[in-house]
N, CA, C and O atoms as CSV, one atom per row, in Angstrom:
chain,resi,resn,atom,element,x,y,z
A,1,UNK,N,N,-3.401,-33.351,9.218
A,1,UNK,CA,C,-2.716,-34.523,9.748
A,1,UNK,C,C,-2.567,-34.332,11.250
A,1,UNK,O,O,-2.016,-33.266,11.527
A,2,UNK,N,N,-2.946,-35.157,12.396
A,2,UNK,CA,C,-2.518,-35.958,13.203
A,2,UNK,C,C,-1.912,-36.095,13.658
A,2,UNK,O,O,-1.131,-36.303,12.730
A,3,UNK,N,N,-0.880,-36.314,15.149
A,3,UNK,CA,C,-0.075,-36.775,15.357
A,3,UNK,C,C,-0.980,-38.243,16.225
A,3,UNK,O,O,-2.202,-38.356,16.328
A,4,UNK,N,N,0.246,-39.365,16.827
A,4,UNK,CA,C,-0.460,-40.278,16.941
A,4,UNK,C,C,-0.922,-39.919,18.510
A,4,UNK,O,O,-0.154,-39.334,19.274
A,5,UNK,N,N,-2.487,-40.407,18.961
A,5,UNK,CA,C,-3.049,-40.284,19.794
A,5,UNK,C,C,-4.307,-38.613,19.818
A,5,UNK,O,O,-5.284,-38.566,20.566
A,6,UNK,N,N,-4.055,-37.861,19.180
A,6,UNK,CA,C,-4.520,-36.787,18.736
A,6,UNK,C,C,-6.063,-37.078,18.649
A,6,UNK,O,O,-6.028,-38.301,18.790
A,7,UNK,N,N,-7.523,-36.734,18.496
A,7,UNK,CA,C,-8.496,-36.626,18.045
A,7,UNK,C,C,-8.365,-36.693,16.064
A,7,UNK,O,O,-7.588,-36.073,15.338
A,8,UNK,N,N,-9.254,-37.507,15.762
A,8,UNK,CA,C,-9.449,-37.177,14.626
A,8,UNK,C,C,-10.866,-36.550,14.298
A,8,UNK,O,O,-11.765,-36.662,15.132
A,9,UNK,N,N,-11.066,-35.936,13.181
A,9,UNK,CA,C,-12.809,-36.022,12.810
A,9,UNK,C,C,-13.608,-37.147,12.667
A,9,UNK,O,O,-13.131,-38.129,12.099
A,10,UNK,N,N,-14.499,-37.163,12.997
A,10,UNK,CA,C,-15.532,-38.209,12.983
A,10,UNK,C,C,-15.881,-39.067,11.671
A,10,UNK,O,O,-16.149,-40.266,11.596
A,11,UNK,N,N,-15.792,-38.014,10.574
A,11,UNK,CA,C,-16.300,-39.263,9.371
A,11,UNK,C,C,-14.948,-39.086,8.498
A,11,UNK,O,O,-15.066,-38.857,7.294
A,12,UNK,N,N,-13.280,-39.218,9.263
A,12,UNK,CA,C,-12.564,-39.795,8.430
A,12,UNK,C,C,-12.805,-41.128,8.013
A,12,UNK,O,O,-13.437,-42.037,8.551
A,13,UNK,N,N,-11.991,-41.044,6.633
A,13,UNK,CA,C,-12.119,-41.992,5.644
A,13,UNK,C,C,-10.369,-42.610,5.903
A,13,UNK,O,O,-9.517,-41.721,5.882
A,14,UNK,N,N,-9.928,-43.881,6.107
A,14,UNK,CA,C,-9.006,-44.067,6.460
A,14,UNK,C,C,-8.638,-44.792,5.036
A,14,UNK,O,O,-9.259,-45.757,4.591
A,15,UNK,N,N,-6.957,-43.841,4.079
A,15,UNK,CA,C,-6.797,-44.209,3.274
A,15,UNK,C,C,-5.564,-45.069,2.847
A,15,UNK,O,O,-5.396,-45.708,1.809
A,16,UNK,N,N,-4.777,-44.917,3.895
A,16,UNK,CA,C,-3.955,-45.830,3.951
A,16,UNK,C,C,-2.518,-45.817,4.650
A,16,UNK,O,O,-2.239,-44.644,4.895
A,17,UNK,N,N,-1.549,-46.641,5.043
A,17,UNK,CA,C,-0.356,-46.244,5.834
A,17,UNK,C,C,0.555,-46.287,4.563
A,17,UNK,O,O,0.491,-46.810,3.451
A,18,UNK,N,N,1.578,-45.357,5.361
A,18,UNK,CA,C,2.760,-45.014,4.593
A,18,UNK,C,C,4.077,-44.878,5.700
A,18,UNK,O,O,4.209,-44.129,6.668
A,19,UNK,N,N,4.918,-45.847,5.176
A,19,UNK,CA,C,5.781,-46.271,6.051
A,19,UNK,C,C,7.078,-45.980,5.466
A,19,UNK,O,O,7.487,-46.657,4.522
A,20,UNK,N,N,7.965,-44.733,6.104
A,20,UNK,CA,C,9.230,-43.847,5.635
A,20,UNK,C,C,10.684,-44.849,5.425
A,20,UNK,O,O,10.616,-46.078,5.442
A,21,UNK,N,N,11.408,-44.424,5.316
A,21,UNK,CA,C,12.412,-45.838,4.863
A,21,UNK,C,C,13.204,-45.078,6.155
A,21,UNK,O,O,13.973,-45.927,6.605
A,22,UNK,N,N,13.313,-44.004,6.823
A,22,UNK,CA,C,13.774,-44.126,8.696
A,22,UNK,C,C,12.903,-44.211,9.396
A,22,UNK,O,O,12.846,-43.472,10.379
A,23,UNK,N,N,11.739,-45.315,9.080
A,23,UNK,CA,C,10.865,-45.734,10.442
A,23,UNK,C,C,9.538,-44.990,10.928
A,23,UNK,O,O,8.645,-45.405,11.666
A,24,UNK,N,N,9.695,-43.704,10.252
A,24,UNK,CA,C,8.100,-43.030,10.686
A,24,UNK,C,C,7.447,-43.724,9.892
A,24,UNK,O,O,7.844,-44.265,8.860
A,25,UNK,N,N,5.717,-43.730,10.675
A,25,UNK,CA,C,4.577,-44.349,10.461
A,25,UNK,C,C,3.505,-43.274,10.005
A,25,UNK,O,O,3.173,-42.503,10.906
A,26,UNK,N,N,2.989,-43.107,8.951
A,26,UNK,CA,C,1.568,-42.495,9.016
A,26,UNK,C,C,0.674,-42.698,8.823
A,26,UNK,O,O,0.650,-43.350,7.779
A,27,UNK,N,N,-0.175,-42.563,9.166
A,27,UNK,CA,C,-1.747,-43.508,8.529
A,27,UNK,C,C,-2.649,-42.036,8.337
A,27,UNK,O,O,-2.861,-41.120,9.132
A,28,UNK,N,N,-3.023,-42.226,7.076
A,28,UNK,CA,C,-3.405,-41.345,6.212
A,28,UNK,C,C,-4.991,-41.562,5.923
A,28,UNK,O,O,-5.603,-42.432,5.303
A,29,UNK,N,N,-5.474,-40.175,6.775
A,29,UNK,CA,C,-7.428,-40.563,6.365
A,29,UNK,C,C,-7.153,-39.026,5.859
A,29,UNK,O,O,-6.247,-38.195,5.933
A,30,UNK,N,N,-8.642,-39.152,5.229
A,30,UNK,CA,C,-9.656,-38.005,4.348
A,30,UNK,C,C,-10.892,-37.603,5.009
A,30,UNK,O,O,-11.768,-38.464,5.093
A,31,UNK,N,N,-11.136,-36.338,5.538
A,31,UNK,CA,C,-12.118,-35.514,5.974
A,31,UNK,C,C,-13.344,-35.881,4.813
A,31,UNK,O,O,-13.266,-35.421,3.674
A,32,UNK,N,N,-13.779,-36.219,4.978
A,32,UNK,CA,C,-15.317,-36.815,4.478
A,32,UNK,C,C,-15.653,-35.790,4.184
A,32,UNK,O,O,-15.921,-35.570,3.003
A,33,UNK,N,N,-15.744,-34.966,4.980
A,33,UNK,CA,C,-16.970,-33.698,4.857
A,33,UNK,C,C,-16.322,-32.573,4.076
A,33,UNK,O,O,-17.121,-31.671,3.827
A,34,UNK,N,N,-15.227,-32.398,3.672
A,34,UNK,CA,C,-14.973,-31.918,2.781
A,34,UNK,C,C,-13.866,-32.347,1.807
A,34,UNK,O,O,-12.853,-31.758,1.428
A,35,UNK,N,N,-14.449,-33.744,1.476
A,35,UNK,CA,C,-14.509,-34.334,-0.405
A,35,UNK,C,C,-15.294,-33.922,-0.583
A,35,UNK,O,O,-16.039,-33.519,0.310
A,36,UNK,N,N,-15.560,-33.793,-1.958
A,36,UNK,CA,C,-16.598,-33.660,-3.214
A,36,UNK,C,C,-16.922,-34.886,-3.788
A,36,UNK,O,O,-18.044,-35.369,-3.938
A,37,UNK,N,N,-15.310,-35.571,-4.245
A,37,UNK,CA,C,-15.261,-36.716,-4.983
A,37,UNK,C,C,-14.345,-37.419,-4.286
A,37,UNK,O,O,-13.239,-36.978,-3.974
A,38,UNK,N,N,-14.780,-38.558,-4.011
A,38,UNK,CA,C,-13.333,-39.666,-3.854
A,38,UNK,C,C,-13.373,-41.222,-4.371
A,38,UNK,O,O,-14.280,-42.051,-4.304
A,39,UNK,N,N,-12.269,-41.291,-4.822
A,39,UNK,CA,C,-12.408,-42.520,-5.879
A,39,UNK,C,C,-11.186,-43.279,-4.973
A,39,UNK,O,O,-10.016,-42.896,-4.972
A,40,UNK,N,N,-11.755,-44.542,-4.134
A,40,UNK,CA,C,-10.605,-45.407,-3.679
A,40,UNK,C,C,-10.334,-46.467,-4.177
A,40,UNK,O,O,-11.335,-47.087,-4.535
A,41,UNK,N,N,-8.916,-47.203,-4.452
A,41,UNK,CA,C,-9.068,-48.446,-5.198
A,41,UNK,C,C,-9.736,-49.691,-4.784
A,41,UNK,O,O,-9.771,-50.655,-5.548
């Protein structure tokens, strides 16, 4: 994980935000390159 403005890897997979009930934000990706399997809805 990230903080915001940080570099990410190149073939994240962006899986979704998650928003804390005091206001933090995260937006949540997956390193591509090391899944095996990923099943998104």
């Amino acid at each position: 994980m990230e903080g915001t403005g940080h570099p990410i890897v190149d073939d994240a997979l962006y899986v979704g935000t998650v928003v804390a009930s005091n206001g933090l934000v995260w937006h949540v990706y997956l390193d591509a390159r090391l899944a095996r399997e990923v099943v998104l809805p």
